[in-house]
N, C-alpha and C positions, 0 to 999 in steps of 0.2 A: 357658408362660402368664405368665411375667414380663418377658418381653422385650415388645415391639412388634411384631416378628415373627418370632414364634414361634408353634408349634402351639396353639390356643388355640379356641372356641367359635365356631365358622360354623352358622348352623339350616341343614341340610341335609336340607329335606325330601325325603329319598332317595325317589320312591315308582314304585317297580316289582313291576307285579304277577306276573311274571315271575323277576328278579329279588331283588328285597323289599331295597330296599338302602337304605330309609328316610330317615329328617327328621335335620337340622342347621342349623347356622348358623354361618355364618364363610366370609371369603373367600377359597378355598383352592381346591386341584387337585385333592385329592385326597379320599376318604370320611375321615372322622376317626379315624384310627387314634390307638390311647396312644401315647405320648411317653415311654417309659424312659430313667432316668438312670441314672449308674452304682448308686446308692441302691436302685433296683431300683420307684421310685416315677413317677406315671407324670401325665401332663397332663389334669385331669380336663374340659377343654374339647371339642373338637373339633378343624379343623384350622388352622392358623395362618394359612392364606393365601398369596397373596404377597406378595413383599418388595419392592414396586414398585408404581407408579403405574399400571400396567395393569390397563384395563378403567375407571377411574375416570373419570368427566364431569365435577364439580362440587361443591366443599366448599361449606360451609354452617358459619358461625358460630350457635350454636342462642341467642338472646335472652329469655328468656321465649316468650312465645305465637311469638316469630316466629323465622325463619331468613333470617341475611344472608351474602348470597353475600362468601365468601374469595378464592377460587380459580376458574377454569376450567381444566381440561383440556387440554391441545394433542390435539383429535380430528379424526378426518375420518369421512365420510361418514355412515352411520347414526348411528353415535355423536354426531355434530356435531349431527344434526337432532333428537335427544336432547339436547341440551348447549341447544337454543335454543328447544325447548319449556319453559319454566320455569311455564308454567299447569301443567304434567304433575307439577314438582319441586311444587307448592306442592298439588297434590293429593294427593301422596303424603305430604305432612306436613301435612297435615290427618287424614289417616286415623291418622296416626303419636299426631296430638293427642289423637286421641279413644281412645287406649288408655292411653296416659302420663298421668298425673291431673298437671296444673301443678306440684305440691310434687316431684312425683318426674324434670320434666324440666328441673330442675336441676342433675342429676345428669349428664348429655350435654351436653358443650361444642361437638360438631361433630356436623355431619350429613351426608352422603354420597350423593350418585346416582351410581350403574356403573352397568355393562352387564356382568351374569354371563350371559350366554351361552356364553362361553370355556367356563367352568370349571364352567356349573349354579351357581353359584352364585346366591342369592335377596336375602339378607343379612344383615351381620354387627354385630357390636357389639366393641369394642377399649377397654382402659384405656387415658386420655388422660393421666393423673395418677397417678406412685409410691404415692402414698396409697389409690389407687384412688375416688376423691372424684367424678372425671370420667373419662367415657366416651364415644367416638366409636361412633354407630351407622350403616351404610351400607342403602341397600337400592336393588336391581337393579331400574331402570326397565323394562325388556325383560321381565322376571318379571311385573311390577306389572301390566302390561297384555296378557298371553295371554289371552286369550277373552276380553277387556274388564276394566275398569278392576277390581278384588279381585275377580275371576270366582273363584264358587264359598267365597269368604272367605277364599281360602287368601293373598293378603297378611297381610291381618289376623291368620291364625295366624302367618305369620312376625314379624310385628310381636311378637306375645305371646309367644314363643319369645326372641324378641331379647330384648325387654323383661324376661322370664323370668330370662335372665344376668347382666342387671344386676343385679336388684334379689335376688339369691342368691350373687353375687360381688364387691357396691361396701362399701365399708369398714367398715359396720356389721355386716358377716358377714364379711368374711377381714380379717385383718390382714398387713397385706404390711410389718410391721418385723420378722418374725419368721421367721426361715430355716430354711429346711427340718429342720436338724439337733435344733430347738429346739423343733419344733411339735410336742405333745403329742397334738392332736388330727388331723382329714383336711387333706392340704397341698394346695391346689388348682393349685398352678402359680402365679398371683397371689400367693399368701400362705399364712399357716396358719389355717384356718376358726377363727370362735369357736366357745365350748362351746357355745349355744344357737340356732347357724345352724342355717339348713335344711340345710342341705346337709354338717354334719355329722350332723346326724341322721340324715339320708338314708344317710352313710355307714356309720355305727356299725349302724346298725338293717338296712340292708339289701344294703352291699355288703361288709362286715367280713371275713363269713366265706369269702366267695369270692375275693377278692381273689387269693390266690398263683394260685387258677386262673385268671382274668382276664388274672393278668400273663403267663402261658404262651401266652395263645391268642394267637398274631404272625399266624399266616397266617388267609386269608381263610373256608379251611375250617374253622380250628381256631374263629373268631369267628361262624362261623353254629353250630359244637356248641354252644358256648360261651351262644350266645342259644335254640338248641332245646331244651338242658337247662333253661336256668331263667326261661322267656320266661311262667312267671306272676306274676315281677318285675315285667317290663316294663310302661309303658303304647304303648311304641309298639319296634319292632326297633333303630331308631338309637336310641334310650333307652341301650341295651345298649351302646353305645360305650364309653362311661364315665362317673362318674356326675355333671359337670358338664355334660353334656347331656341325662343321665337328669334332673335337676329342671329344666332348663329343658324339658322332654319332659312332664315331670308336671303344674308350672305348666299349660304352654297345655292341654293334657287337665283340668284341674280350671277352667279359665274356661272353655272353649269346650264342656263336655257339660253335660249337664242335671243338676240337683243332690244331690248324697249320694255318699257309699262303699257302693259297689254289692254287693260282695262282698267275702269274707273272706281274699281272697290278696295275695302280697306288692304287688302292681300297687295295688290298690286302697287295702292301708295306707298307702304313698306318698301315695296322693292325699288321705290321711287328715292328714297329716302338714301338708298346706295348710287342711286345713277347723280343725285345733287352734290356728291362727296367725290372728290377729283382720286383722294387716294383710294378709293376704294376701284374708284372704273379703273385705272394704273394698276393693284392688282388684281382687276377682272383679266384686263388684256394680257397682263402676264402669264396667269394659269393659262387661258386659252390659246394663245401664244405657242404653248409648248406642246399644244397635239399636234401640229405638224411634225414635229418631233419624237413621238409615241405613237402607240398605237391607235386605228382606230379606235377600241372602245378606252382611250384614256379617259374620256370623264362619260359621266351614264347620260342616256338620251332621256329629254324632260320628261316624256310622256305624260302619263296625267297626275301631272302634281300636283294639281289642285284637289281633287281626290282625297290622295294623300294615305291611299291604301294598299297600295303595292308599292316595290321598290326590286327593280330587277324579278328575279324569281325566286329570290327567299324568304321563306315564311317571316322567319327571325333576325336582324343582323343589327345587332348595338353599336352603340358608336358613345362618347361619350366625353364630359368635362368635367374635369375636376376629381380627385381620386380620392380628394381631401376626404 
């Protein structure tokens, strides 16, 4: 998570109901597996991506309200006709605007259209900046538009998911001067979380105790016991990755369902842990805020997300952090 590209936060919204192979985010090939160092400490993003311009159509300098094209792509065919729809790019950062409140997309210096079809992937978010100050968000045109334009809300949830990693990973919550060896509190790969982040909180309170088992579960079976055992954590299966996609997992679950801590389990104290934080209810209301303003399906209906095995009606739909 310190590198560029390195395993780091892709929303991968895995949803197989079949399967159950869940949400993320990040532009990668693979489901987000942890990242072990020799340290025995592990990437709490998702997965890195890759290490190359592949799949990418078009940068985006982010300006305030607007985004100005940097780059295009060397693409051919679909892709190109992607590449020269730009009503399609300025659609999808319009949707992107009405979830980012103006103070906060400041924080994003680039913006991105691919094509995750390759890899599933939906979209990702990347630190632009050592400081972690700025951050590059992408998001999969070919996603954008299955069933029509955020069919079902479920851009929108990748939006919020994205958005999720930012504002749980940018500088006001990890400090990336402080090296692993040094960090007293949860290291995220980026940095060492401060004392009052979510996302050590999140740690200390709900993944503490399990952690050495976490770190054992490598294979794919060891990682479904690993979430059958303690899946009254979770708010959704990919949560259970690790726990820099478990709050970016609780985030969009605390905007996108209907209001309160519904019950008394680990899942729900999580989501607790966002109703205790002023800025976060302030951007809950804003995203919700802005369905009166959009369409009915602007953001997806909770249904059973506890579950955590369907998501709208597609098998596959990635979503993801970090591209690093």
């Amino acid at each position: 998570m310190k590198d560029l590209k390195k395993w780091n936060h892709i929303l991968i919204i895995f949803l197989s109901i079949v399967a159950i192979s869940v949400q993320s985010c990040k532009k990668d090939d693979d489901v987000a597996d942890p990242v072990q160092d020799s340290d025995n400490q592990v990437s709490t993003s998702g997965n890195t991506g890759n290490t190359d311009d592949e799949g990418n159509i078009t940068l985006y300098k982010v300006e305030g309200d607007k985004i100005v094209k940097e780059k295009d792509y060397k693409v051919t065919g679909k892709l190109l006709e992607f590449q020269k729809d730009t009503k399609k790019h300025e659609e999808i950062w319009n949707l992107v605007k009405k979830i980012v409140p103006e103070g906060y997309r400041s924080k994003m210096s680039e913006f991105v259209i691919f094509a995750g079809e390759k890899d599933d992937t939906a979209g990702y978010v990347i630190e632009r900046t050592q400081d972690l100050s700025k951050w590059q968000m992408g998001i999969a045109i070919d996603f954008a538009y299955t069933g029509g334009f955020n069919a079902d809300g479920q851009l929108a949830y990748t939006i919020i998911h994205e958005f999720g990693h930012i504002i749980t990973l940018e500088k006001s919550q990890v400090d990336s001067s402080i090296a692993e060896a040094n960090c007293k509190n949860f290291f995220t790969g980026e940095g060492c979380s401060r004392d009052n982040s979510n996302i050590n909180k999140l740690y200390q309170n709900h993944w503490a105790d399990i952690w050495d088992e976490f770190l054992k579960a490598n294979s794919e079976s060891d990682k479904q016991k690993f979430y059958d055992k303690y899946k009254d954590r979770y708010v959704t299966q990919y949560a259970s990755t690790n726990p820099g996609e478990d709050i970016a997992e609780v985030f969009a679950t605390f905007v996108t369902r209907a209001g309160g801590v519904n019950e008394n389990n680990r899942a729900e104290k999580k989501i607790g842990i966002m109703y205790n934080d002023a800025e976060m209810i302030k951007l809950r209301n804003h995203i919700r805020g802005n369905i009166a303003k959009s369409s009915k399906n602007f953001l997806p209906a909770p249904g059973s997300w506890k579950n955590a095995n369907t998501f709208g009606n597609k098998n596959k739909t990635h979503c993801g952090y970090n591209k690093h």
